[in-house]
C-alpha positions as CSV (number, residue, x, y, z in Angstrom):
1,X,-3.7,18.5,28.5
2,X,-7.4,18.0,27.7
3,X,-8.2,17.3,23.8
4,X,-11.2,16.0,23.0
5,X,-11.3,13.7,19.6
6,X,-13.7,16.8,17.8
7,X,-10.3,18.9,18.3
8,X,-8.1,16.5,16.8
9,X,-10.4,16.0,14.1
10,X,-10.3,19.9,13.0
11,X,-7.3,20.0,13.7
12,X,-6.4,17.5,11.3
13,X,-8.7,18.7,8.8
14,X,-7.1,22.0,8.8
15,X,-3.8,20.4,8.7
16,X,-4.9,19.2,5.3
17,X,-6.3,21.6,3.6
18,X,-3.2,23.8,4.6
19,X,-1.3,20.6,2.6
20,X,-2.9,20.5,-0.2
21,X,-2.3,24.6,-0.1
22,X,1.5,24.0,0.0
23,X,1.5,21.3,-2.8
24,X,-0.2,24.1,-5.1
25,X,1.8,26.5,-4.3
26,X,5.0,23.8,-5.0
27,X,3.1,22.8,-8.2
28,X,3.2,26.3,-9.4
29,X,6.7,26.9,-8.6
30,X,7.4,24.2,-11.6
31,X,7.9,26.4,-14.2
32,X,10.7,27.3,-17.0
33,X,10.2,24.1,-19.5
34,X,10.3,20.6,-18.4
35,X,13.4,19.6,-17.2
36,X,14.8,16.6,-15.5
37,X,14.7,18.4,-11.7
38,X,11.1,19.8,-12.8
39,X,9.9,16.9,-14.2
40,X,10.9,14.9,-10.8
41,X,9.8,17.9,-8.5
42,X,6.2,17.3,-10.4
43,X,6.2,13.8,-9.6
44,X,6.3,14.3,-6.0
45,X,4.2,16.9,-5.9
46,X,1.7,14.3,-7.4
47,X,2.4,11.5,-5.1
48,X,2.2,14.0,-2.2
49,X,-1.4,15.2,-3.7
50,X,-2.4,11.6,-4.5
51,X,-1.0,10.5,-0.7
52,X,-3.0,13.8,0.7
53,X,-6.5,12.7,-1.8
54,X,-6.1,8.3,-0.2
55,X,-5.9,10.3,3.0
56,X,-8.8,12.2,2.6
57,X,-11.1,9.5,0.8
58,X,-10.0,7.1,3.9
59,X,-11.6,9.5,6.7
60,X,-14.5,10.0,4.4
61,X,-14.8,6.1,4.2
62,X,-14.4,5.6,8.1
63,X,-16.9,8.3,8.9
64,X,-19.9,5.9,7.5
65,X,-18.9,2.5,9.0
66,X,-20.6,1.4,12.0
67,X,-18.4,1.1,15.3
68,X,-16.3,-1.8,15.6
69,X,-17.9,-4.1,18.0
70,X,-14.8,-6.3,18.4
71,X,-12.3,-3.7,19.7
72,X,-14.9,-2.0,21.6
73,X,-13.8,1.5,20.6
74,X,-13.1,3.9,23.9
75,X,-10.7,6.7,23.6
76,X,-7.5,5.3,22.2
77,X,-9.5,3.9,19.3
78,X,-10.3,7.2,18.2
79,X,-7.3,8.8,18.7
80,X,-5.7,5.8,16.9
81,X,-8.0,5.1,13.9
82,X,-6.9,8.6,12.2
83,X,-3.3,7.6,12.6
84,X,-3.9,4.5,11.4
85,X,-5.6,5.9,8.1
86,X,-3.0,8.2,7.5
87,X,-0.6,5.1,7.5
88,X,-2.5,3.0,5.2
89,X,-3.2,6.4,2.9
90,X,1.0,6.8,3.0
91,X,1.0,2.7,2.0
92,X,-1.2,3.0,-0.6
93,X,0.2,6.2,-2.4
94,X,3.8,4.7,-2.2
95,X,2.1,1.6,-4.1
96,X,0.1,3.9,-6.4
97,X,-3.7,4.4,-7.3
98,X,-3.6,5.4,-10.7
99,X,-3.9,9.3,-9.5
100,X,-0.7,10.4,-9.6
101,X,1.0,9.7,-13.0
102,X,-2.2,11.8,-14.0
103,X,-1.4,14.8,-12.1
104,X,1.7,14.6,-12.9
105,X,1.0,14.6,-16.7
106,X,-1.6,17.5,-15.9
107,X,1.6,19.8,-14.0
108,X,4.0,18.7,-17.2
109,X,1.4,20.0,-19.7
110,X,0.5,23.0,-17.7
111,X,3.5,23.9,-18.0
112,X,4.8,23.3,-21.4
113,X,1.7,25.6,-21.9
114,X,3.1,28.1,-20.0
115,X,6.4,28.6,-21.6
116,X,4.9,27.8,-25.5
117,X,1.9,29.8,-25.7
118,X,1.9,30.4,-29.1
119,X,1.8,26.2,-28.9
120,X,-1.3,24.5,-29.0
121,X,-1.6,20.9,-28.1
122,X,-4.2,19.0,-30.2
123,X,-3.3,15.6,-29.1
124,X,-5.6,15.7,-25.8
């Protein structure tokens, strides 16, 4: 089984892109008002999306340090370090960044949109 790090890279780039495709697609299946089950179905469609954003902004982050002289690097380095991000991405979603009671507010008010049209919110 021969996969080079490039692979594994594009492979999980493509992995989340095609996440953050199924969060919109859950996000948009929030609809009919704003009840209890919605309201906690958009809250973990936001963690999910802030989770998937840490995750993202990590790699980003990684991808203009410098190699680490004090491990060495090699192979299981680089098969490791994306793991590793993904971990501390999970960590710091769990723990929160601000991001997600946002989105989550965003869904909420989308929606109450979408089922009072005639409605038109003047607080924002």
């Amino acid at each position: 089984m021969d996969t080079s790090v490039s692979q594994i890279a594009v492979s999980s780039d493509a992995a989340s892109v095609e996440k953050a495709r199924q969060l919109l697609r859950q996000a948009d299946g929030v609809s009919g008002g704003v009840s209890p089950q919605q309201r906690a179905k958009a809250h973990k469609i936001a963690q999910d999306f802030e989770g998937l954003f840490v995750g993202m902004m990590m790699k980003s982050m990684r991808a203009t340090v410098g190699q680490d002289t004090l491990t060495g690097g090699g192979h299981g380095e680089e098969v490791f370090r994306p793991l590793l991000d993904q971990e501390y991405a999970a960590a710091a979603a769990k723990r929160g960044m601000g991001l997600a009671p946002q989105i989550e507010k965003e869904i909420i008010q989308q929606e109450e949109r979408r089922n009072n049209p005639a409605k038109v919110d003047t607080a924002e």
